[in-house]
C-alpha positions in Angstrom: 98.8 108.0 175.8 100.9 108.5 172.5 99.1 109.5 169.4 99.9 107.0 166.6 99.4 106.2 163.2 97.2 103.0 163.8 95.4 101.4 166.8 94.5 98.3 166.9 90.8 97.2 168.1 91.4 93.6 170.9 87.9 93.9 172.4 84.4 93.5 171.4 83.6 96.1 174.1 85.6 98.6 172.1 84.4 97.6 168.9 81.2 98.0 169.9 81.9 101.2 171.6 82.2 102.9 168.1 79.9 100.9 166.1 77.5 103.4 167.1 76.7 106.3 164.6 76.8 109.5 166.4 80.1 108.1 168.3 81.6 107.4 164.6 81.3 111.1 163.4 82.9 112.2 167.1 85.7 109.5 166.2 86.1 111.3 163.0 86.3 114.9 163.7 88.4 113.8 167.1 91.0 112.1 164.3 91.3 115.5 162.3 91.2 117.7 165.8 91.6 118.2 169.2 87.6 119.4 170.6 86.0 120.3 173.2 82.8 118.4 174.2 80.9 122.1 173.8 82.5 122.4 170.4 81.6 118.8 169.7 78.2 119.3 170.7 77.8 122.4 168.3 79.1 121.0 165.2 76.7 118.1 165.4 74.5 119.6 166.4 73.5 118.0 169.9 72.9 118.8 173.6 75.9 118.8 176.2 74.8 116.2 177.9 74.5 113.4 175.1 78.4 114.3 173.8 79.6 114.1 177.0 78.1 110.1 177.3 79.5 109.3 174.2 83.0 111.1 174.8 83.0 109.1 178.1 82.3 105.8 176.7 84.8 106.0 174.3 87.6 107.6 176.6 86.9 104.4 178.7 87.7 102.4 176.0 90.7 104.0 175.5 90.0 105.7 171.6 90.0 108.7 172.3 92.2 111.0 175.1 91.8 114.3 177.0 95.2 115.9 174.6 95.0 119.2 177.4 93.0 120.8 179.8 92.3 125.2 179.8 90.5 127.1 181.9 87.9 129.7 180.5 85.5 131.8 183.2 86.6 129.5 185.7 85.7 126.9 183.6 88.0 123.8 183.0 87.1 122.8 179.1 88.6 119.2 178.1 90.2 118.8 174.7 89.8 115.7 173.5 91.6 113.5 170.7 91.9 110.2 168.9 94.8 108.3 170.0 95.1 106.9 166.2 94.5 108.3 163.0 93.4 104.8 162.0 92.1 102.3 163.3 91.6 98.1 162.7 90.6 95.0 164.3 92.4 92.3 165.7 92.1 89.0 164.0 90.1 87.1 166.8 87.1 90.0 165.9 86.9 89.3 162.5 84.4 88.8 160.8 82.9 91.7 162.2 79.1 93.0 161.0 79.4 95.7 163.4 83.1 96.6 162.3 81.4 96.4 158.5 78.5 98.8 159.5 80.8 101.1 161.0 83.6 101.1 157.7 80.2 101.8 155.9 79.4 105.1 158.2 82.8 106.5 157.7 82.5 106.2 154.1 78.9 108.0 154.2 80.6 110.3 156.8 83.4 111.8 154.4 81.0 111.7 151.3 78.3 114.3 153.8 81.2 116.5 154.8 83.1 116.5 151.1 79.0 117.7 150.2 78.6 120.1 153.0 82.4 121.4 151.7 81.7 121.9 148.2 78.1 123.5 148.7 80.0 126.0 151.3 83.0 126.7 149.0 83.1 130.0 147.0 82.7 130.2 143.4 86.2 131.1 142.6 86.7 127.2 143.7 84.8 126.2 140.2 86.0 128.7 138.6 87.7 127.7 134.9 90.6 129.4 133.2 90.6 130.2 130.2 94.0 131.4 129.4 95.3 127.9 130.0 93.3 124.9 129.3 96.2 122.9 130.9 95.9 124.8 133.9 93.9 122.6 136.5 93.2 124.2 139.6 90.6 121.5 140.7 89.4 117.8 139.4 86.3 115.9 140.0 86.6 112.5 138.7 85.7 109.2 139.6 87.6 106.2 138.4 86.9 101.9 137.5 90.1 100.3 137.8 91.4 96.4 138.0 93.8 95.2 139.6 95.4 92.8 142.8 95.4 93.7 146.1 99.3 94.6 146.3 98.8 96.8 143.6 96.1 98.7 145.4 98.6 99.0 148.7 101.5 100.2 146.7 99.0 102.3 144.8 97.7 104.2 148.9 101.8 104.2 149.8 102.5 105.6 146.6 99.9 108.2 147.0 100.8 109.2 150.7 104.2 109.7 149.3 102.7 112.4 146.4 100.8 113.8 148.9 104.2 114.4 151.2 105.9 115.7 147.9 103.8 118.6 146.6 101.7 120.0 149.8 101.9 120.3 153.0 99.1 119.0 155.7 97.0 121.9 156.8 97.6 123.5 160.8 95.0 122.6 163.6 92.9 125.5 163.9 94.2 128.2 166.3 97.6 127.6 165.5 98.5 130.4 164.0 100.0 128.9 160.7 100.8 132.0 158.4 101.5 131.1 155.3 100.7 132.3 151.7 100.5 128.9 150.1 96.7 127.9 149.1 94.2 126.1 150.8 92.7 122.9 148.9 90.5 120.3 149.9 91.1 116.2 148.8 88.3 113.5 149.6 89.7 110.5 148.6 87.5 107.1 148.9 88.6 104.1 147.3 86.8 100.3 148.0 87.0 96.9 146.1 83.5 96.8 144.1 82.4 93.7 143.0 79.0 95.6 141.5 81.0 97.4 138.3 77.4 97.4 136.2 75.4 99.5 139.1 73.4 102.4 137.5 72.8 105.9 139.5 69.5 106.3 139.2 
């Protein structure tokens, strides 16, 4: 199976299959990389045997794939992979409260792992400069805009296309990418909010 840019969701089997917490962060981290269950089971932080359910219910419903098999010890390790890097519903499943629920988890997914970066990054990565003001070498801003729901798409396309324009995506770990350009991390969230008074308490 061919990884693409979007899959679409035709089951309430497979919706369900990833409605599930746990299986939402494996979803996640299997759309950034190709992991083994082991690897998988270390970064969240459960046993062996509780990945390996959830990378089996969701390899039967056909979200994720085994990318390439390597033997280690006389050991065959699975890596597995999303087959998308997004994915969506099919009209007959909507509305959805499970598909809302799990939207909601990958937005509280890439706020904890945005957290876990910044509280792990060095200090140089806060660091100002004070021989130019003008020079930014990070931003943390949040933003209350108005506007139609066209403008918003052209606004994401627009944005991919920046992206494509100044950097370039980061290499799979192990790849052996040698480059001098720097590293820099983006968390981008973005959501229609109909609350715009809310106070953080």
């Amino acid at each position: 199976m061919k990884i693409t840019g979007v899959y679409k969701i035709k089951t309430h089997e497979q919706l369900k299959a990833i409605a599930d917490p746990l299986r939402t962060k494996i979803l996640m981290n299997l759309v950034k990389n190709e992991y083994t269950g082991q690897q998988l089971a270390e970064m969240l932080g459960i046993t062996r045997n509780n990945i390996y359910f959830h990378l089996k219910e969701l390899e039967k419903h056909n979200v994720i794939q085994v990318v390439r098999k390597e033997e280690k010890n006389g050991i065959v390790q699975k890596y597995y992979r999303a087959v998308a890097s997004r994915f969506i519903p099919d009209e007959h499943l909507l509305p959805s409260e499970d598909l809302i629920e799990t939207s909601r988890q990958v937005f509280m997914e890439t706020l904890e792992v945005t957290r876990a970066k910044i509280v792990n990054a060095p200090a140089s990565s806060f660091a100002l400069n004070s021989s130019n003001e003008m020079l930014r070498k990070n931003i943390a801003s949040t933003y209350s805009l108005r506007g139609n729901e066209e403008s918003f798409t052209a606004f994401i396309e627009d944005f991919k296309v920046l992206l494509d324009k100044h950097f370039v995506k980061s290499a799979p770990e192990g790849s052996g990418e040698n480059t001098e350009d720097t590293s820099y991390y983006l968390s981008l969230i973005s959501f229609q909010d109909d609350d715009e008074d809310i106070t953080i308490q």
